[in-house]
C-alpha angles and dihedrals in degrees: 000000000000120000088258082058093057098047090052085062103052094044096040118173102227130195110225116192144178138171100218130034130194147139089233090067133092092205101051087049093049090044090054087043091047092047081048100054100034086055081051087062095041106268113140111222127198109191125212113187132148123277125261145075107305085048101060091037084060105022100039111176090232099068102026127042091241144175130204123210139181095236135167115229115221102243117181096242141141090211104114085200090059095042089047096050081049091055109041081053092047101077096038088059096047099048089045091056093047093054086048093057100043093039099048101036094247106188093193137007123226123194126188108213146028085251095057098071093129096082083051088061095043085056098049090049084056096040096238118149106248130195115203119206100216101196096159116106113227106330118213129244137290087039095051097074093036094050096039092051088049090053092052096046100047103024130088080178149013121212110210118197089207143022084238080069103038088056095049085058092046086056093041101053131356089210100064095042080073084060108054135107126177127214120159115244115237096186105184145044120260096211085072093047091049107047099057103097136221092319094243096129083055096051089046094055093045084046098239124162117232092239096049121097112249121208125188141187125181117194134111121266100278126148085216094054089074097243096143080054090053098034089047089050089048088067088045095048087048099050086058095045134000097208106091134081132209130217123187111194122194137074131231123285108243110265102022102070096136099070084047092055081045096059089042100053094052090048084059096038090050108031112359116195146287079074101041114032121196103201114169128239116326125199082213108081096146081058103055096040085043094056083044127111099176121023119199133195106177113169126172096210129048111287112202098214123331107211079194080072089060100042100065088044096055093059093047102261129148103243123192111202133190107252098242144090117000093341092084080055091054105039129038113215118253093359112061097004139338127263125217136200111261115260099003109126087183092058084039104057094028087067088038087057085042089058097035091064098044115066085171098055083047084056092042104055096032089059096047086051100050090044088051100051089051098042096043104031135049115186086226094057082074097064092045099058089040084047094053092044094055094052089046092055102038089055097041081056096049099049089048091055103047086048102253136148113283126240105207121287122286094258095042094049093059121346118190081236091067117014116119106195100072109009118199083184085084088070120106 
């Protein structure tokens, strides 16, 4: 491989692709945060995401190379409407992202969820080395097998948010386990964060006293989010002590409003407001942590890795986090948050009281979280690993391509388990 060879390599075009994008998920925001920092590093993205307005807001065509499609998004759903609409969509995608490939010189294809497997197939059909982010905790038959034969057939590598994931892979197939790399997500700018302020603007429009105890938890309306757990410890909190307040931030997922008008409908049944607000997605969310004196993050299933746990942390907030999935990754119990049992409203609201009554304990923890985030983790340190592991695969690829002789596979070569260089084990 000639010196022009090499350079390609360590400044790779890559085709980045999802199938949603809005400012409500963790996973678009971790997609715009991980372009940003890989073109720090001297990777050249290109960024397909679907048109509309959330699109062009995070994605703005002054500041990416970006293209807008008109793209279906895989739901799991029995409704024939919903899975037609998918299909028709499907080979125009994919013929779209071929020509895009082909057309652009893309060396690697990166795509950001499990959902987004199209742009895995539109690689393979190229024969361009991919790298797929599963972010999804254990996914439910009849899409595991699906999902885990696509990924087989189209990825050179799999990038895992948290050991939890990583492990349910490895269970899953032993194949893939030679393909992972982990490398912890960090899905948002700390200048934002930063700059907000005490939160006091926040607490006056909510119409929260200075001296009241302030509880947030930012998620959609999902069932799975945990918010009937949250909703359920909020009656019993109150019941101890009617000095606390209770804001749920976060607005329903398009198609599935009636779980949002669900969870809505308990919260004012239990505890109407004024002392538990339902107020829709913010922008602000330094702000609202900020104006915080308790965060909670409280999910029924097994999260991979919230970046709504971090956030918090890094502006010096107590956290409380349900024991499952990636969270036990992000908080350690009793020194930089607490951890709860899934799904118990009692556990819940009994660490939401502890906390309530010791202003002290809130400080505490808040500040061991914020000092551990900026001591272990640098958001760079993200597009470097992602940069190294796109070199590896692409010349892996190549090699293999042109019949020579194979170095070891890219997870084997330098897996972020046990790689000692730059270690991301040293994350929270």
């Amino acid at each position: 491989m000639n010196k022009t060879d090499l350079s390609r390599i360590e400044n790779p075009k890559v085709l980045f692709f999802t199938t949603i994008m809005s400012w409500d998920g963790g996973a678009c925001r971790a997609l715009r945060e991980t372009v940003k920092r890989v073109a720090a590093v001297g990777v050249k993205p290109v960024v397909v995401v679907p048109e509309g307005a959330d699109s062009r807001e995070m994605f703005p065509e002054s500041e990416f190379d970006v293209v807008y499609l008109n793209i279906q998004r895989p739901r799991r759903s029995w409704n024939p409407f919903i899975q037609a609409k998918f299909l028709f969509r499907f080979p125009i995608t994919f013929l779209a992202l071929r020509r895009l490939i082909k057309q652009r010189g893309i060396q690697l294809v990166h795509f950001n969820e499990l959902m987004d497997f199209v742009a895995g197939m539109a690689a393979a059909w190229c024969r361009v080395p991919c790298v797929c982010h599963v972010r999804a905790h254990r996914l439910p038959n009849p899409y595991r097998w699906v999902f885990l034969q696509t990924l087989k057939a189209t990825t050179d590598a799999v990038v895992v948010p948290s050991r939890y994931t990583a492990e349910w892979i490895k269970a899953e197939s032993v194949e893939l386990e030679r393909r992972v790399r982990l490398i912890y997500d960090y899905a948002w700018e700390g200048k934002g964060l930063e700059s907000s302020g005490s939160g006091a603007a926040f607490r006056e429009e909510m119409g929260i006293a200075a001296d009241q105890i302030l509880v947030v938890l930012v998620s959609r309306l999902l069932p799975l989010k945990g918010h009937e757990c949250f909703i359920r410890a909020t009656e019993k909190v109150l019941k101890a002590s009617k000095n606390a307040r209770f804001v749920i931030v976060g607005g329903a997922v398009p198609g599935r409003e009636r779980d949002a008008d669900s969870i809505k409908a308990l919260g004012q049944k239990l505890t109407p407001a004024p002392r538990l607000q339902f107020i829709g997605s913010r922008m602000d969310l330094g702000s609202v942590y900020s104006a915080a004196d308790i965060v909670v993050h409280c999910p029924t299933y097994p999260d991979t890795y919230p970046t709504v746990v971090l956030l918090p942390m890094f502006v010096g907030k107590a956290i409380i986090g349900s024991d499952i999935g990636g969270i036990p990754e992000q908080i350690e119990h009793g020194k930089t948050g607490l951890l709860v049992p899934p799904d118990d409203p009692a556990a819940l609201a009994d660490a939401i009281l502890e906390l309530a009554c010791d202003p002290g304990k809130r400080e505490s923890l808040g500040n061991a979280a914020r000092k551990a985030i900026n001591e272990q983790w640098a958001p760079e340190t993200q597009g470097f690993l992602l940069a190294e592991l796109y070199a590896e695969v692409i010349r892996h690829k190549t090699l293999a391509r042109n019949g020579r002789r194979l170095p070891p596979e890219p997870s084997k070569a330098g897996s972020i388990l046990t790689k000692e260089r730059i270690s991301a084990d040293k994350v929270i």
